[in-house]
N, C-alpha and C positions, 0 to 999 in steps of 0.2 A: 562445549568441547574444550576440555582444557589444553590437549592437546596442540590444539591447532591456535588457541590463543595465546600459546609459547611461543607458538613457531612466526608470532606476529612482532613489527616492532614496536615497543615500548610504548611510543605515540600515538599506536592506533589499540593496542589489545584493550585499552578500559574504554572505548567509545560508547556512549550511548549506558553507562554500567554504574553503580558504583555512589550516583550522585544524591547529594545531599536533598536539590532538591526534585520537587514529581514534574513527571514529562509535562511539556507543553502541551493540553487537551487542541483540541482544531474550535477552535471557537475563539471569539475576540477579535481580534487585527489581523489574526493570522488564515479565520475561516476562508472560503472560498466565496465571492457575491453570490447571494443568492438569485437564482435564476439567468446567472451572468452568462452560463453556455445554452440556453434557448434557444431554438432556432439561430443559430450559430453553426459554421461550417466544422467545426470540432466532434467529429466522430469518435465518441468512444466505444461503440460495438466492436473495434477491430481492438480494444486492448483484451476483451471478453475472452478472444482466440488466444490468449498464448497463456498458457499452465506457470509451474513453476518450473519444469524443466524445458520447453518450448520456446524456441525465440521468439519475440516480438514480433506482430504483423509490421512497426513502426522499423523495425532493424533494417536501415538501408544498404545499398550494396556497395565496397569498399576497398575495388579492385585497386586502387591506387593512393593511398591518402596521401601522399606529396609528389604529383604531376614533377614530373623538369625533362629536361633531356635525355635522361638517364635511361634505362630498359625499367620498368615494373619492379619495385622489390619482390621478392619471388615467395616470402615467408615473413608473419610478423615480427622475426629478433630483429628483421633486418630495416624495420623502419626507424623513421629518425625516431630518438629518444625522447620529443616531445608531444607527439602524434600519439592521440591516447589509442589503447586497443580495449576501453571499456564504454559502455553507455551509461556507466553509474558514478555518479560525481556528488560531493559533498562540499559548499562552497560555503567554508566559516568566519565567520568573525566579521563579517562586510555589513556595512547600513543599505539595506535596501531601499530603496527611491522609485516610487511610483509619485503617478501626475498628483495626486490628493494627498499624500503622506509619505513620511519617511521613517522607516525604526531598526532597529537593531535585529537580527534574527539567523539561523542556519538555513541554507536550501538543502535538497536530498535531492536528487535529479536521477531520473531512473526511464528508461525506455525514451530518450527525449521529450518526458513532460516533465513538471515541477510535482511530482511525488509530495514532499513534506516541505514543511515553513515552520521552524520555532529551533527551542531552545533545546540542549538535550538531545537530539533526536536518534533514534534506534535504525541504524543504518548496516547492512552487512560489513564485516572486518577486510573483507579486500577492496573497498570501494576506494577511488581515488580522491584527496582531498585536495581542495584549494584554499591558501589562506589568502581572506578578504582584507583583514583586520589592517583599519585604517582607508579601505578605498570604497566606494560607491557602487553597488550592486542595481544598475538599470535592465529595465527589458533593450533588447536588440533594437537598434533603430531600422525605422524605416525608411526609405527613400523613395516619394512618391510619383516621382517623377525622372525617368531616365530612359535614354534613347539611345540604346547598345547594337541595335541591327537594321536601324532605318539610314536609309540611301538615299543618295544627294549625289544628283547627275551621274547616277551607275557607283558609284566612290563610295565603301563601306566604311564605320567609322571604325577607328583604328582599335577601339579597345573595343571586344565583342561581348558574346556573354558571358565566356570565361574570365578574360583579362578585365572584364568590370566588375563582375560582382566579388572575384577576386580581392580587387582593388577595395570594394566595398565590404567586406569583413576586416580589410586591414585598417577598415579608419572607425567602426563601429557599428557597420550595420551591417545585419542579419535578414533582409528581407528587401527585394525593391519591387515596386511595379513600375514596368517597362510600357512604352507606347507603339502599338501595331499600327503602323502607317501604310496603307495598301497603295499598289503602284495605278497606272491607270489602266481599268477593264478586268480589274482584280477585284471579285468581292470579298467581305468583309469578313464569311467564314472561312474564306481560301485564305486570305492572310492572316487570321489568328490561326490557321493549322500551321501555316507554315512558322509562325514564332512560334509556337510548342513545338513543334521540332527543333526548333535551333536552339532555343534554351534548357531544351529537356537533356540534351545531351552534353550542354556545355555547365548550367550554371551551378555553382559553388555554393548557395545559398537559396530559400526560399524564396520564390517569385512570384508575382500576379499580374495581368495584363490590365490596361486599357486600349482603347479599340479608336483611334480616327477615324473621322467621316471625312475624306476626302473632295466629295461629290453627291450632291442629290440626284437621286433614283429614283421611279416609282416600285420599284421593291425596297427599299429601303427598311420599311417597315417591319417588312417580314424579318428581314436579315440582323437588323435589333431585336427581334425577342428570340430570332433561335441560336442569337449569343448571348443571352438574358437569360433565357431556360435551360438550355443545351449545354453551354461554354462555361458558367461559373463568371460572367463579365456584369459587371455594373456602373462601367463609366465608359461617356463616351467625352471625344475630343472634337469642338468644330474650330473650324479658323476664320478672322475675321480679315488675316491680311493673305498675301502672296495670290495677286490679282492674275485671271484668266488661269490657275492650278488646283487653287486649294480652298479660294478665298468665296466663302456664303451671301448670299444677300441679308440684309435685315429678313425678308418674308419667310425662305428657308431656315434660317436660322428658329423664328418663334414656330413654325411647323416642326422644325427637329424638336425644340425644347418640347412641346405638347407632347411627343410619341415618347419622349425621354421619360418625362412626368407619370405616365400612363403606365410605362413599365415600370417606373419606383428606382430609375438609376437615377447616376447624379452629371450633370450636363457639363462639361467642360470648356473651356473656350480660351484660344491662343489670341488677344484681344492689341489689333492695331487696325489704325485705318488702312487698309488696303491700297485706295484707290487715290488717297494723297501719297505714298509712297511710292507709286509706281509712278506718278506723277514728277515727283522730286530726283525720282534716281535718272530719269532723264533730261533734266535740266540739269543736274550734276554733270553727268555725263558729257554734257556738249560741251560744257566751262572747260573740261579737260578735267576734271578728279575723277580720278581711276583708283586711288592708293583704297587701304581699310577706313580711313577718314569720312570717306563719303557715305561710309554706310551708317555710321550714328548720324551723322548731317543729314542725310535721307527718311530720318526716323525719328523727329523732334518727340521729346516727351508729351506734346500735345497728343499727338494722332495715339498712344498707348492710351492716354487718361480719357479722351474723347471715346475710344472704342471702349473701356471699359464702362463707362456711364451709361454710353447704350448697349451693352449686353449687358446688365443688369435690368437697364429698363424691359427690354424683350423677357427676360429671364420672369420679373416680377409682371409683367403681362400674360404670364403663362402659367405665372404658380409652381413653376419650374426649381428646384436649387439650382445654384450657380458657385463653380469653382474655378474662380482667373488663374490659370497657370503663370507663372514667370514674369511675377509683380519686378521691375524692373526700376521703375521710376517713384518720387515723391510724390506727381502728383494721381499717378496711378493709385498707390496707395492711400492716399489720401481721399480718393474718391470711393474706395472700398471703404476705411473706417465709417464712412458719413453714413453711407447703404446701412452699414452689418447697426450703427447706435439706432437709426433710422426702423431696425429689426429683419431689414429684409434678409434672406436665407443665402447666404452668400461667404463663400469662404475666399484667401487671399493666400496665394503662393511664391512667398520670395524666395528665390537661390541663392546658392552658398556664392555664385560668382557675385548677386549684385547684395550682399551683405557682406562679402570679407574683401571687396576692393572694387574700384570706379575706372571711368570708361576715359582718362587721361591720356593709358596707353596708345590707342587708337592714332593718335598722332606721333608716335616713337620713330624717330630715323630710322629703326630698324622693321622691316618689314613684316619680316618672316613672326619677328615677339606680336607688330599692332595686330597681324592676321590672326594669332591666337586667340584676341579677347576677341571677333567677329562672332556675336551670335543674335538671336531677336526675341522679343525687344534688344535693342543693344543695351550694354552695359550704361549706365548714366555718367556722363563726364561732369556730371557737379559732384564734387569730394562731399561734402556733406549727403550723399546719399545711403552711404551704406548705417551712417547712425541713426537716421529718420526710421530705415525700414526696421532697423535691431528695435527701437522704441516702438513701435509698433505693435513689433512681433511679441514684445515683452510683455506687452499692457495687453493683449488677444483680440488687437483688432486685425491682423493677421494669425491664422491662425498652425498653418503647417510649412515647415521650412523645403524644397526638395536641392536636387541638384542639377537638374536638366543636361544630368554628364552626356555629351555627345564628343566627340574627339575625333580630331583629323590630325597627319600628318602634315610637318610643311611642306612635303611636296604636294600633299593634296591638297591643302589650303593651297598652294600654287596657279590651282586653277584659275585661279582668280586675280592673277599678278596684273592683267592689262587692264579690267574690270571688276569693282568691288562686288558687281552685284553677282559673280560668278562666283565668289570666295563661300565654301562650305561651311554653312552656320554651325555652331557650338561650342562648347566650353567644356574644361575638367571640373571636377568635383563631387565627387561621390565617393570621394577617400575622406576630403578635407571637411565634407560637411558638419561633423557632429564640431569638430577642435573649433573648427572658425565661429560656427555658434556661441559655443562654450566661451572662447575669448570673445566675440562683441557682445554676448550678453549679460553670462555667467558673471566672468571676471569685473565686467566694467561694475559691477553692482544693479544691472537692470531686469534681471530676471533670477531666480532662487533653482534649485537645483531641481524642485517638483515641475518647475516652468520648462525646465530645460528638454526634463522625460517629454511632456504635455505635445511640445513642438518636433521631438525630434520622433516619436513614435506613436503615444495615445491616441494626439487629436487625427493624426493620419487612418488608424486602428477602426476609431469610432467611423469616423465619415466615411470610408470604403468598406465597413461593415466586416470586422477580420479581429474586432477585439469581443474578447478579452483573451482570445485566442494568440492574437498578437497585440503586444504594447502594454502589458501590465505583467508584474510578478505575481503570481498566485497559483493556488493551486489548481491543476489538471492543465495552464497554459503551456505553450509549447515552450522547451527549458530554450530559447535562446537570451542569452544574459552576456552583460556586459559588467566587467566589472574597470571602473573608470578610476582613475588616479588625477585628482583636482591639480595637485604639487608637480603633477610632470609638462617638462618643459620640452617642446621642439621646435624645427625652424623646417618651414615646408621645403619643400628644394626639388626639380625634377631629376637630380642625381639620387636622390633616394626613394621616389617614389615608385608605385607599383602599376605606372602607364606605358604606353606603347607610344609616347610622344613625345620632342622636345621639349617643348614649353611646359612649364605649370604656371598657371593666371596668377596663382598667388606666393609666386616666388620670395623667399627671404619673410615672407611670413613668420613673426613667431607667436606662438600659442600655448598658452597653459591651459591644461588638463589634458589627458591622451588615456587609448584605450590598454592594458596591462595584458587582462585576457581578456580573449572571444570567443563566447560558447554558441555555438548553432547546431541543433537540431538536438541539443544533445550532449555534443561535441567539440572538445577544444578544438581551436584552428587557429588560434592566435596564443601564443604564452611566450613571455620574456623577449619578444622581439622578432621569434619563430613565425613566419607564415605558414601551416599545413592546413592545405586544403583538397579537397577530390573533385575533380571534373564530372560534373555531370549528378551531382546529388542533392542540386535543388529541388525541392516540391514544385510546383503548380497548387496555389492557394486559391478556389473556385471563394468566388465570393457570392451572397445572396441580395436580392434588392431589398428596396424600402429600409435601410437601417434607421431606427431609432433615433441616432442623434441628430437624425438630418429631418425624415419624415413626421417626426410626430407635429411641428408647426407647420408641415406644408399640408397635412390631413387639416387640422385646424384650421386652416386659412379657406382650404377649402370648402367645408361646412359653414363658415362666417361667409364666404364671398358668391353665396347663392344668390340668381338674380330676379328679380321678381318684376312685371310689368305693375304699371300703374291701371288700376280698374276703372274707369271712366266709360261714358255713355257713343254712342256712334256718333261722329260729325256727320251733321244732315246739310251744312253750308254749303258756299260756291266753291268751286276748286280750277284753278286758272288752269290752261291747259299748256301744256311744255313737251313741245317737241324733240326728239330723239335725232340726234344725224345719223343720215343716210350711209355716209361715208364708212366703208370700211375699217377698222384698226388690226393693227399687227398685235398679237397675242404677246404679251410679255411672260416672264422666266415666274414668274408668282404666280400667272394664269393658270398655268400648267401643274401647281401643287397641290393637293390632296386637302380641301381646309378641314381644317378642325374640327370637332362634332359640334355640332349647337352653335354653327356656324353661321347665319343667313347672308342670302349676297347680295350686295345691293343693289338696289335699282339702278337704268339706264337710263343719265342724262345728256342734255344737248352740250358738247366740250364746246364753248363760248370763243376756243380758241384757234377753230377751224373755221376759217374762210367761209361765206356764204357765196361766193364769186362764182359766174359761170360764165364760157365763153360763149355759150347759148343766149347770155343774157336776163336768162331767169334767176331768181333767187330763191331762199328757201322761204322767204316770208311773202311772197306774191301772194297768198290767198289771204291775206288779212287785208280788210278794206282799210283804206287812207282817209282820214280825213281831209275835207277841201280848202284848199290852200287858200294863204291869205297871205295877204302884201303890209307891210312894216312902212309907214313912210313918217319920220319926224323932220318938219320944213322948219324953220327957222323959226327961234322963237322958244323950243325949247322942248314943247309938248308936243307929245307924238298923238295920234290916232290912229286908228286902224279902219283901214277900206276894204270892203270888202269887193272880192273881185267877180265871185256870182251874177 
């Protein structure tokens, strides 16, 4: 239409036209993995529904693209200039950066997927362009961990689903999964309905759930598989601390792992001794430390490194995966790497709070700042902690970074002012996570830019089962991309940031590389410094069990770790005989648990540490006859004999 290629300007009329050399075929680098959307939650029958005059089944609804104070813009002239009004986006000249490889190439982005990948590419003449040339084209990170609507003593946290995930495209990431913490007498599908309500209507950005177990139940079981089958959910969360609320025994704990395993989800665990902290914070307490002090003093990195060693042990007694949430300490970590070289199935999650600053604060004259680093595990007060975990993370013995953003106000942290152990656990970061990364790993030379994708989004992708859908650049994935600028320089500040709270953890931070723009779903929502976002146009990303990168060694292991008796003939010998007591026991909290299939239980012996005493005078071995006593007498002289007294 020459026409209309007039009526274009000069930079767009020859796109795609003209060129010396032939299009980029879809084969090579740029193919799509073969069989990569397989049983994979990426549905593309709903692209089948829309024609070429039809909008998109994926075309979401976009009553408002920049929320504020203001009424609704009423008509699109009247949105901000940087708020795109298309879904087709051309992003050139950028080195794309996935977790295995890096190259040079065009995207086409069209209906919010990645349409085309190469050189040349035949795009319509009104699409919009972005030039990359010079910056880094990653997929959307993900944040695997965050807790935007969980409650602490009735007190919600300050930044919700809006104002986080908000927060969370303006520092790089396009996708979080949140944690459903249910109240008490709340089940487990009452409170994941209730967070799809609140994030359906609130969040900015694609979401996924995981699901805490707050409490062993005998329905428990049911209420995991009809969030397994039903809900799109395949991870759960158990606690090892916060004694007489939330905190598991050992035996529950390897019963939940078993029904975890069984469905193909992947076991989570908030890993401290429970029952020495409760211990400690009351000895605190009576010394008189009341400040935020007492709450890392109450939380020695032992009891974290101690409780991860045994929920690993539990974990690999069950055949179970294992994912430590909110790796916090050195020797925490360090008890993870030994497991993961060891082979055991086991992943490690440090934060952006305990990899971009230490738990020094804590003791700060000022209250209201030490009350902000309060979260658990607490932050580590050894200063060499945050470059042990970045080492780590770098070399994959850690393998996904989260932010465990929770946030409170300092009046709400206030709560807490005469008692630490009142003071509302959490931390920011769910802005700052990718930058703080980028500088302890990127920049310091300990991790390459493929590592940086690997941690900030893939390895997250793979293990919750959502790649290649999410966390890689290719074709048919969902178009959220980031395009990163290595050379850009900021200084984190809570004067600029995009929370609902005074404090930021990592205040006076500064950090090279930052994100330029940010596309989600599709859609610019970040350009040149621009926040545009819409309330309430987050997906719900259903996830399926058993994924690959985690299941295929726990099928294996399972096949190898069949048990077989030994074949041997009947014992026809004596067999001494051992008494059972009489005495009643009180049914302990394991009695009462559902065991495992291929269970057997043991036989009932005499407890050696019960009293045989009666006030009757009898005993419990009076029916065994005595031998007749005899008398010892050594008289002078040296030698003894023995007299009998018969």
């Amino acid at each position: 239409m020459p026409g209309r290629e007039a009526a274009l300007p000069a930079c767009f009329a020859g796109l795609g036209t003209g060129s010396p050399r032939p299009r980029q075929k879809r084969g090579g680098m740029f193919c799509s993995v073969e069989d990569a959307f397989d049983n994979k939650t990426l549905d593309f029958a709903s692209l089948g529904a829309s024609g070429p005059g039809t909008p998109s089944a994926r075309t979401r609804r976009d009553p408002d693209p920049c929320p504020g104070p203001g009424p609704a813009a009423p008509a699109p002239a009247e949105l901000p200039p940087r708020c795109p009004q298309s879904d087709q986006l051309l992003i050139k000249g950028g080195k794309i950066v996935n977790d295995d490889q890096s190259f040079y190439a065009d995207i086409y982005v069209e209906d919010g997927l990645i349409k085309q990948i190469g050189e040349n590419l035949t795009v319509p003449g009104d699409v919009k362009t972005i030039d990359a040339y010079g910056q880094l084209v990653l997929p959307g990170g993900i944040d695997v961990h965050t807790r935007l609507q969980t409650p602490v003593m009735g007190l919600t946290p300050a930044d919700d689903f809006y104002q986080g995930t908000r927060a969370a495209l303006a520092g790089g990431t396009t996708m979080i999964i949140d944690h459903v913490c249910p109240d008490a007498g709340t089940s487990l599908v009452a409170a994941y309905e209730r967070w799809r309500g609140s994030a359906g209507g609130q969040a900015c950005c694609d979401y996924s759930l995981h699901v805490d177990i707050p409490r062993w139940h005998e329905s428990l079981r049911e209420e995991l598989e009809a969030l397994v089958k039903d809900k799109g959910v395949n991870s759960f969360l158990v606690f090892m601390a916060y004694k007489d609320k939330l905190q598991c025994t050992d035996a529950q704990m390897y019963e939940i792992f078993c029904i975890i395993r069984d469905l193909g989800a992947i076991a989570q665990v908030h890993a401290e001794n429970g029952d020495i902290i409760d211990e400690e914070q009351k000895r605190l307490l009576e010394l008189g430390i009341t400040g935020p002090e007492g709450h890392v003093l109450s939380r020695p990195e032992e009891v974290e490194a101690e409780a991860v060693y045994r929920a690993i042990t539990i974990a690999k007694q069950a055949n179970c995966p294992l994912y430590v949430t909110k790796v916090m300490s050195k020797g925490a970590a360090d008890v993870l790497a030994q497991a993961k070289r060891k082979g055991t199935v086991v992943y490690g999650e440090p934060i952006t709070a305990s990899l971009g600053t230490d738990g020094s604060h804590y003791w700060s004259k000022n209250w209201a700042k030490a009350a902000a680093f309060v979260t658990s595990p607490p932050i580590s007060p050894d200063p060499t902690t945050p470059e042990h975990l970045s080492s780590l993370l770098s070399c994959g013995d850690l393998q996904v970074a989260g932010s465990a953003h929770c946030t409170f106000t300092t009046a709400q942290k206030a709560v807490g002012k005469d008692n630490f152990t009142l003071i509302p656990e959490g931390t920011n970061g769910i802005e700052e996570r990718m930058s703080i990364i980028w500088e302890k790993c990127v920049v310091s030379g300990k991790m390459d830019e493929n590592g940086f994708v690997a941690v900030t989004s893939t390895n997250a992708a793979k293990i919750f089962n959502c790649y290649p859908r999410k966390g890689r650049i290719a074709l048919g994935a969902d178009a959220d991309v980031v395009l990163w600028n290595p050379k850009a320089m900021r200084i984190i500040s809570a004067k600029t940031h995009n929370l609902n709270v005074e404090y930021n953890i990592f205040e006076g931070t500064e950090c090279h590389g930052a994100p330029t723009v940010v596309i989600s779903q599709g859609r610019v929502v970040l350009e040149d410094g621009n926040l545009c976002v819409t309330q309430g146009s987050g997906r719900f990303i259903p996830r399926k069990t058993f994924p690959d990168f985690v299941y295929k060694r726990i099928k294996a292991r399972n096949r190898l770790a069949e048990i077989h008796g030994v074949p041997r003939g009947l014992y026809d010998g004596p067999v001494h005989e051992v008494l059972t007591s009489t005495r009643a026991m009180a049914p302990t909290s394991a009695a009462r648990i559902a065991p495992c299939a291929g269970k057997a239980p043991a036989p009932a012996v005499r407890n050696l540490h019960q009293s045989g005493f009666s006030l009757s005078g009898s005993q419990a071995d009076d029916h065994i006859a005595r031998r007749t006593a005899q008398k010892i007498m050594a008289p002078p002289g040296g030698r003894s004999n023995i007299t009998s007294l018969s």
